[in-house]
Backbone as CSV, one residue per row, in Angstrom:
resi,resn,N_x,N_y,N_z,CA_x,CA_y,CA_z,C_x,C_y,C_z
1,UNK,-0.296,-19.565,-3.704,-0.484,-19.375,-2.288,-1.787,-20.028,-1.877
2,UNK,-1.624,-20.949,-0.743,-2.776,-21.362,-0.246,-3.903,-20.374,0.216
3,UNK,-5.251,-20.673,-0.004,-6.122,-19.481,0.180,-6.677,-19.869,1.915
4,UNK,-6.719,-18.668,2.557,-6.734,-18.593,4.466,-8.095,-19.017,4.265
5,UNK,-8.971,-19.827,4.993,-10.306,-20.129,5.439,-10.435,-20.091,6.731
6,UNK,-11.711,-19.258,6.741,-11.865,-19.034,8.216,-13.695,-19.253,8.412
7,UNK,-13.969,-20.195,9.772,-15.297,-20.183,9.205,-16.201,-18.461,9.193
8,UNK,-17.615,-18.456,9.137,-18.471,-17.323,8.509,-18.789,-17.122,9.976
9,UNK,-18.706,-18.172,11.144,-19.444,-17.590,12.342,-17.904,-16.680,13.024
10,UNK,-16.439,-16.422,12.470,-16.266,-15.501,12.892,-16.132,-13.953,12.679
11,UNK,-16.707,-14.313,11.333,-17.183,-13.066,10.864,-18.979,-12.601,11.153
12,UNK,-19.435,-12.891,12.076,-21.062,-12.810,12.421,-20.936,-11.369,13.112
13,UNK,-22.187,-11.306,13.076,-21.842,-9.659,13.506,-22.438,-9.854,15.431
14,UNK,-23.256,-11.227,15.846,-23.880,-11.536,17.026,-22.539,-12.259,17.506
15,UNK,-21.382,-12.489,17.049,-19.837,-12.881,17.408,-19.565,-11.545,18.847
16,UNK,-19.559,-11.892,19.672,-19.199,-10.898,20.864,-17.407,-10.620,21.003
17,UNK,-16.700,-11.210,20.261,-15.341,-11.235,20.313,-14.940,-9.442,19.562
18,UNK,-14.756,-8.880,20.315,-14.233,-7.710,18.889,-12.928,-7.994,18.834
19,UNK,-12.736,-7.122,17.556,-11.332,-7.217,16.597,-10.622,-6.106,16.976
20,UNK,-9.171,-6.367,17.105,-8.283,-5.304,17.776,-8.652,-3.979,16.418
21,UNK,-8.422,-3.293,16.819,-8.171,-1.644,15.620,-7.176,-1.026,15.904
22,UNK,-6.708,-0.461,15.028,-5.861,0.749,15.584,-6.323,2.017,16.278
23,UNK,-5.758,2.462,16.802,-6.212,3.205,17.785,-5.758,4.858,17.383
24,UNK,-4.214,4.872,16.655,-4.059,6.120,16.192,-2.757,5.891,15.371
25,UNK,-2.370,7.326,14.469,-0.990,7.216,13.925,-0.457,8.052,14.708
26,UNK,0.984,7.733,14.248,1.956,8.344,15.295,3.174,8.647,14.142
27,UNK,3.805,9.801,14.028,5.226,9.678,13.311,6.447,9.814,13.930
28,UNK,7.281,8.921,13.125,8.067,7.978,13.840,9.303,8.667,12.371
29,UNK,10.701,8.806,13.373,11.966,8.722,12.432,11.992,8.005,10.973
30,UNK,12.497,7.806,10.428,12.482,6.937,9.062,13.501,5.983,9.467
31,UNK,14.311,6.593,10.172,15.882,5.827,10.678,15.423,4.768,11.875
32,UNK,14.426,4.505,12.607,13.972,3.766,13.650,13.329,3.070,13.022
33,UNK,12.829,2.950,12.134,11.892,1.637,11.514,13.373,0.400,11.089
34,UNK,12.771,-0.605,11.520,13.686,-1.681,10.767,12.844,-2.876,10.318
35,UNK,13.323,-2.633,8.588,12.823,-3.971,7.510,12.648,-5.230,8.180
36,UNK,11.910,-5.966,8.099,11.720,-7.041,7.725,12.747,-8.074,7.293
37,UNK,13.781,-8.857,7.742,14.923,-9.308,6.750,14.487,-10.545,5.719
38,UNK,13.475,-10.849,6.412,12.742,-12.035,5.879,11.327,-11.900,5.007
39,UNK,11.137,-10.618,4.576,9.703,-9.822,3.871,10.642,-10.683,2.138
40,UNK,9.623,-11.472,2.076,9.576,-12.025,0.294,8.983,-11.097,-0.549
41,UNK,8.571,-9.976,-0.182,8.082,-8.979,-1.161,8.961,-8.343,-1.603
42,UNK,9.320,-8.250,-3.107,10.523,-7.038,-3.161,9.631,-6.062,-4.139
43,UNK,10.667,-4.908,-4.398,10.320,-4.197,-4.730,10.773,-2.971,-6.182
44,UNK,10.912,-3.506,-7.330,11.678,-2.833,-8.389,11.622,-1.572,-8.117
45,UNK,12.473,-0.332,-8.163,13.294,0.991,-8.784,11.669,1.750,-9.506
46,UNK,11.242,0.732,-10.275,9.939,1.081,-10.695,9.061,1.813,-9.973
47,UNK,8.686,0.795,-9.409,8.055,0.730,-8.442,7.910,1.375,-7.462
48,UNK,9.056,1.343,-6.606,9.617,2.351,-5.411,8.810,4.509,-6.269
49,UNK,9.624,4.262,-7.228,9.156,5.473,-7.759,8.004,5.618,-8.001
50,UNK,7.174,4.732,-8.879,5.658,5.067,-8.497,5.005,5.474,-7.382
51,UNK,5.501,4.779,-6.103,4.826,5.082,-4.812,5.347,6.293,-4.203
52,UNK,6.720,6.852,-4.714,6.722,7.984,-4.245,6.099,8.875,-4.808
53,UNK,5.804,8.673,-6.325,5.131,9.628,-7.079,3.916,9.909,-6.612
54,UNK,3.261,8.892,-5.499,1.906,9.014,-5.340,2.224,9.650,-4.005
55,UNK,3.006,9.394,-3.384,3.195,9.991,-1.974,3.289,11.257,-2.849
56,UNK,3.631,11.900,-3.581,4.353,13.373,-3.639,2.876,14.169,-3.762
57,UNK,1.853,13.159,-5.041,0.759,13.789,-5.522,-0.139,13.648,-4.639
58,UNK,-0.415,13.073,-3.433,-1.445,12.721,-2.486,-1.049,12.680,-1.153
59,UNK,0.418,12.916,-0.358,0.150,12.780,0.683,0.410,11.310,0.795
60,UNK,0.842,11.140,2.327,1.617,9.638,2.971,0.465,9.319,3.819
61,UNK,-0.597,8.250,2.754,-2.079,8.563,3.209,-2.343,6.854,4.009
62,UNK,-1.411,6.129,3.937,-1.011,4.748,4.258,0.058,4.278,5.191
63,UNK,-0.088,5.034,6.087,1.021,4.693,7.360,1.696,2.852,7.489
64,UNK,2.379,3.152,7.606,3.632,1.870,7.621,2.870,1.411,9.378
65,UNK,2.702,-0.225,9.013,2.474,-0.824,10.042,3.546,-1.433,10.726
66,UNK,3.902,-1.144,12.047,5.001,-1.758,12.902,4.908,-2.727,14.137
67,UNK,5.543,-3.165,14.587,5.272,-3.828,15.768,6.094,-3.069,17.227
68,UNK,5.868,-2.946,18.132,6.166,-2.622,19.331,7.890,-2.201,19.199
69,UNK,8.672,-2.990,18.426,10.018,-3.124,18.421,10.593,-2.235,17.111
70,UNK,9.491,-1.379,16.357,9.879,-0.988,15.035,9.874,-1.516,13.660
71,UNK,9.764,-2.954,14.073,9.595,-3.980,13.175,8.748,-3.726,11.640
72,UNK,8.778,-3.691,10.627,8.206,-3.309,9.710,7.267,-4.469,9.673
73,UNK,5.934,-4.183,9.434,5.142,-5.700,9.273,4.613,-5.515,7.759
74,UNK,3.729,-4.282,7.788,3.686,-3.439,6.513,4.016,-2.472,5.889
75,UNK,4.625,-2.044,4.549,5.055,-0.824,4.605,6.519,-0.587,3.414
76,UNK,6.735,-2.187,3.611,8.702,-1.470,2.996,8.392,-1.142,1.913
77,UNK,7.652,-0.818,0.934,7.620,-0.226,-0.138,7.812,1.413,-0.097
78,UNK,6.409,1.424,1.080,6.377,2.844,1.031,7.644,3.295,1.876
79,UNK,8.544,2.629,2.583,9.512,2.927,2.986,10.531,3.419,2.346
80,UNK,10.916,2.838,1.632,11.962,3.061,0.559,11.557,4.170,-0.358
81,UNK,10.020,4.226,-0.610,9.571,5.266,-1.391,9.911,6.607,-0.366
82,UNK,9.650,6.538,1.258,9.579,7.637,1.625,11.457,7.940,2.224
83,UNK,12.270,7.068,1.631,13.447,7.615,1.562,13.904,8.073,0.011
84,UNK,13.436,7.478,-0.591,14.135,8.201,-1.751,13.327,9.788,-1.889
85,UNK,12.568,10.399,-1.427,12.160,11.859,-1.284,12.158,12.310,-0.481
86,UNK,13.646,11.703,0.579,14.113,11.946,1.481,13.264,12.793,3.056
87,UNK,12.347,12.060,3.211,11.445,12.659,3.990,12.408,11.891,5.306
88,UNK,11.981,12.875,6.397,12.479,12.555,7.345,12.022,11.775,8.727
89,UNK,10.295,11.632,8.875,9.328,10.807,9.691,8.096,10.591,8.987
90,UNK,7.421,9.969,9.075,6.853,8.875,8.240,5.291,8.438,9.274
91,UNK,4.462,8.474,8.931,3.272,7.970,9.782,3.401,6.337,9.805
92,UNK,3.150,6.375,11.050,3.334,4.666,11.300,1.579,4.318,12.467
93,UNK,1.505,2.981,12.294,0.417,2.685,13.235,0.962,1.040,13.980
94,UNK,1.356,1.335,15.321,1.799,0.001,16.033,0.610,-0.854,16.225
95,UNK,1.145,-2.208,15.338,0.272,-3.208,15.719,1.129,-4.021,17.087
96,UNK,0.588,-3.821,18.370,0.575,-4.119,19.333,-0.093,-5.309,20.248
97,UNK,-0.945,-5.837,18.998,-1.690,-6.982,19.459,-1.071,-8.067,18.874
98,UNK,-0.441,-8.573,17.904,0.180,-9.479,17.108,1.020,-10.798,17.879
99,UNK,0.510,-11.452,17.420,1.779,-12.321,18.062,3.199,-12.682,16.844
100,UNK,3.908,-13.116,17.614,5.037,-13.481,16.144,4.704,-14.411,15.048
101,UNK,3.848,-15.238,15.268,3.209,-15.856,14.304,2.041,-15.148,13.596
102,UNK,1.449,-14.718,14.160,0.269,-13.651,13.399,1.408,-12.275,12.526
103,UNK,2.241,-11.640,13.172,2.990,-11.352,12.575,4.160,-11.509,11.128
104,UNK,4.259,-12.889,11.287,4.838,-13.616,9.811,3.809,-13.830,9.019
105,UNK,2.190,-14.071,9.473,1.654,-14.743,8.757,0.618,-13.050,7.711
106,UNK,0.468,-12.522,9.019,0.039,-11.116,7.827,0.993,-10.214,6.835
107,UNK,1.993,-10.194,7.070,3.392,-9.773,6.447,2.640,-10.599,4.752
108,UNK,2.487,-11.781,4.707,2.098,-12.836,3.483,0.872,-12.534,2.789
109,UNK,-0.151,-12.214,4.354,-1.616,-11.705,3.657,-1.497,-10.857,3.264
110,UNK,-1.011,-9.705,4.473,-1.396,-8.156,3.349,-1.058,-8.159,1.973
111,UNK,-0.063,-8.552,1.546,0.260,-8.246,0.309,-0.582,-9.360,-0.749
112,UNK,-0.694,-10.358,-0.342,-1.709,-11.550,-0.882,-3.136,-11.150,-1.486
113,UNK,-3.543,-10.369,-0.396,-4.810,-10.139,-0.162,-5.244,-8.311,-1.718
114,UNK,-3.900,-7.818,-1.470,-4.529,-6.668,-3.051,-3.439,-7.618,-3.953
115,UNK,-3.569,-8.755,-3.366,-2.805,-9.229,-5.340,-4.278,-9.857,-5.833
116,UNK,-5.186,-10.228,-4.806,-6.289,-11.190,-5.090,-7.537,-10.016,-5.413
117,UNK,-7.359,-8.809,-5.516,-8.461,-8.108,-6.181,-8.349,-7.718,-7.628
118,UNK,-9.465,-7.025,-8.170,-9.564,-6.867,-9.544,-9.852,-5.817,-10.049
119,UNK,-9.753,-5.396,-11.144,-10.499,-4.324,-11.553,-11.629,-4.233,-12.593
120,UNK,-12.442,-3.062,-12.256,-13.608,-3.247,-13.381,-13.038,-2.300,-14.596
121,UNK,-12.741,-2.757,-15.478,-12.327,-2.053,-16.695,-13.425,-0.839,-17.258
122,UNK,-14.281,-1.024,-17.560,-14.781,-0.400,-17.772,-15.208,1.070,-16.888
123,UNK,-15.410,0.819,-15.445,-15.104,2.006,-14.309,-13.793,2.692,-13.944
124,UNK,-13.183,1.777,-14.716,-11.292,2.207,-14.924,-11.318,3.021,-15.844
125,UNK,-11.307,2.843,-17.157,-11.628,3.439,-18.282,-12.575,4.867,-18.043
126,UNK,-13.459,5.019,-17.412,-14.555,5.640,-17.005,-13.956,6.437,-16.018
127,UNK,-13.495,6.116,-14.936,-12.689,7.004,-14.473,-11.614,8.134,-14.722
128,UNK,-11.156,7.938,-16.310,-10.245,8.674,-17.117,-8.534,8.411,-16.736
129,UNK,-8.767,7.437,-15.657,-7.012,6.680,-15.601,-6.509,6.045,-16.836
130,UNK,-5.629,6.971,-17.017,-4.753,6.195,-18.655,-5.204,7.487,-19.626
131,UNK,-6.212,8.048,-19.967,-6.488,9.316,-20.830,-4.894,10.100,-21.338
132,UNK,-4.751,10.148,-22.383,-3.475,10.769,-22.767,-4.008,12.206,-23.553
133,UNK,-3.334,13.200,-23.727,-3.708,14.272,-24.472,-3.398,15.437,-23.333
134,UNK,-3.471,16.276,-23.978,-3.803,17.452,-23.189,-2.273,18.029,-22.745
135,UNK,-2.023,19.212,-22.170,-0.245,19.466,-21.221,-0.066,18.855,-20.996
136,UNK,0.681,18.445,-21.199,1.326,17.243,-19.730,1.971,17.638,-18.382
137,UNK,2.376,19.142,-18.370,2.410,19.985,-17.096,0.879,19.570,-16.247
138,UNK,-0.160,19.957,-16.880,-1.540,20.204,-16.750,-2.015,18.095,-15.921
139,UNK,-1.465,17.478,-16.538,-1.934,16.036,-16.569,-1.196,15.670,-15.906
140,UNK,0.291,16.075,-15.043,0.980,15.449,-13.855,1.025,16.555,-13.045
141,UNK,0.217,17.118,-12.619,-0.293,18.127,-11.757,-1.249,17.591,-10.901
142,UNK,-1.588,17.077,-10.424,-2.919,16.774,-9.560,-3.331,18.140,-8.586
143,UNK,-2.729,18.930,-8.750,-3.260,20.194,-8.061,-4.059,21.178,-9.192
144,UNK,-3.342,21.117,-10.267,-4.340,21.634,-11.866,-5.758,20.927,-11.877
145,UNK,-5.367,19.830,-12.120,-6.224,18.972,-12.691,-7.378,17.997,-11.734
146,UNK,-6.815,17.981,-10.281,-7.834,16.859,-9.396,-7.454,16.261,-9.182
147,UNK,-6.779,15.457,-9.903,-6.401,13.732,-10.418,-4.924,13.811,-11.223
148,UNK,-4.049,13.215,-10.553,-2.995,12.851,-11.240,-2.921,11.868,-12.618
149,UNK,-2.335,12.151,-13.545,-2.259,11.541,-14.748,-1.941,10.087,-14.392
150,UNK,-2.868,9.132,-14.732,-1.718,7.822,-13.782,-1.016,7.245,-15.046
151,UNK,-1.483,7.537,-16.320,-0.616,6.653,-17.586,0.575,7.228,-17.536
152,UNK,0.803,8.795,-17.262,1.999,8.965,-17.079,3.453,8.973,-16.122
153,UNK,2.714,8.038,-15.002,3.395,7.776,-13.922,3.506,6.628,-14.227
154,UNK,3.159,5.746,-15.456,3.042,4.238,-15.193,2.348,3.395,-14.854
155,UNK,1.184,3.762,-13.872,0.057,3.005,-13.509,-0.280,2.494,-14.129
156,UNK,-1.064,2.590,-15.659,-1.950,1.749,-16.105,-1.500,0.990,-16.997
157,UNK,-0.106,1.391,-17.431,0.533,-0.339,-17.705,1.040,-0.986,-16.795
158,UNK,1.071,-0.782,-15.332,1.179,-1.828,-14.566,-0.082,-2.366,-14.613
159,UNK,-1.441,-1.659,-14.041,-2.632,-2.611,-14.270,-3.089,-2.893,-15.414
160,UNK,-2.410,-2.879,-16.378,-3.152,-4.021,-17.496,-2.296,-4.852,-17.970
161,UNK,-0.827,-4.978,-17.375,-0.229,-6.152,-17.044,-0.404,-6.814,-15.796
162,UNK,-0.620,-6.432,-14.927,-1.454,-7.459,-14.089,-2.535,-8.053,-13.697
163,UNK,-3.678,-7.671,-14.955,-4.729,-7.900,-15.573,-4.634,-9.009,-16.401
164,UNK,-3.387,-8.938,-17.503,-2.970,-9.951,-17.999,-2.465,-11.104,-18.026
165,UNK,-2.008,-10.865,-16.115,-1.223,-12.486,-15.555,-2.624,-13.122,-14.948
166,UNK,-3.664,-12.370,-15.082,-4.824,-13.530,-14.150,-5.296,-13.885,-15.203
């Protein structure tokens, strides 16, 4: 993927232009959102289940971004995650400023943009993500324990296979 350049004076902070924000969430049907038909992101069975696993242990803490029309811009992961645990409305935040081209073109970034970060292994490690031992009632509890077990949801062999493709 080509990398976006943008010059540094529009990121200046003496730049008088402000940047749209969201303004609030709102929940919205699950049945009124409509995919993306053209989103190149897919999404393995895996996968889908991990994110519900995290929705289950934390809360739907990442509202699905839409456009004015329902349009999914961000989100179909957690979409599908928040149908298979059959939830019935879903926090959403309308991006209302977008144009249809800014619209196709962040659909590419968002997901671009956490493929292009990293992790510090050692603050990973340090953090106790991946730690095996102990109940395992006790270690996929995040209400026992604080912290959900993530080796046993899968997490940390996803990130140290995708540690391994960079």
């Amino acid at each position: 993927m080509k990398a976006i350049k943008m010059p540094l004076s529009e990121f200046s902070s003496t730049n008088a232009r402000p940047y749209p924000m969201a303004k609030h969430i709102e929940m919205w049907p699950v049945e009124k959102l409509i995919p993306y038909a053209r989103n190149p992101r897919t999404h393995s069975e895996a996968q889908v289940a991990q994110i519900a696993a995290s929705i289950a242990a934390f809360g739907f803490n990442n509202p699905i971004l839409v456009d004015t029309k329902a349009g999914i811009i961000a989100g179909h992961g957690r979409l599908l995650a928040a149908r298979k645990l059959q939830l019935q409305e879903v926090p959403v935040i309308v991006l209302d400023h977008l144009t249809e081209a800014q619209k196709r073109a962040y659909i590419l970034a968002d997901n671009q943009l956490a493929l292009n970060a990293g992790w510090d292994e050692p603050l990973l490690a340090a953090s106790g993500a991946g730690r095996r031992g102990g109940d395992d009632r006790r270690r996929c509890d995040p209400g026992a324990s604080g912290n959900a077990d993530f080796a046993a949801r899968g997490f940390v062999d996803s990130w140290k296979s995708q540690a391994a493709r960079r």
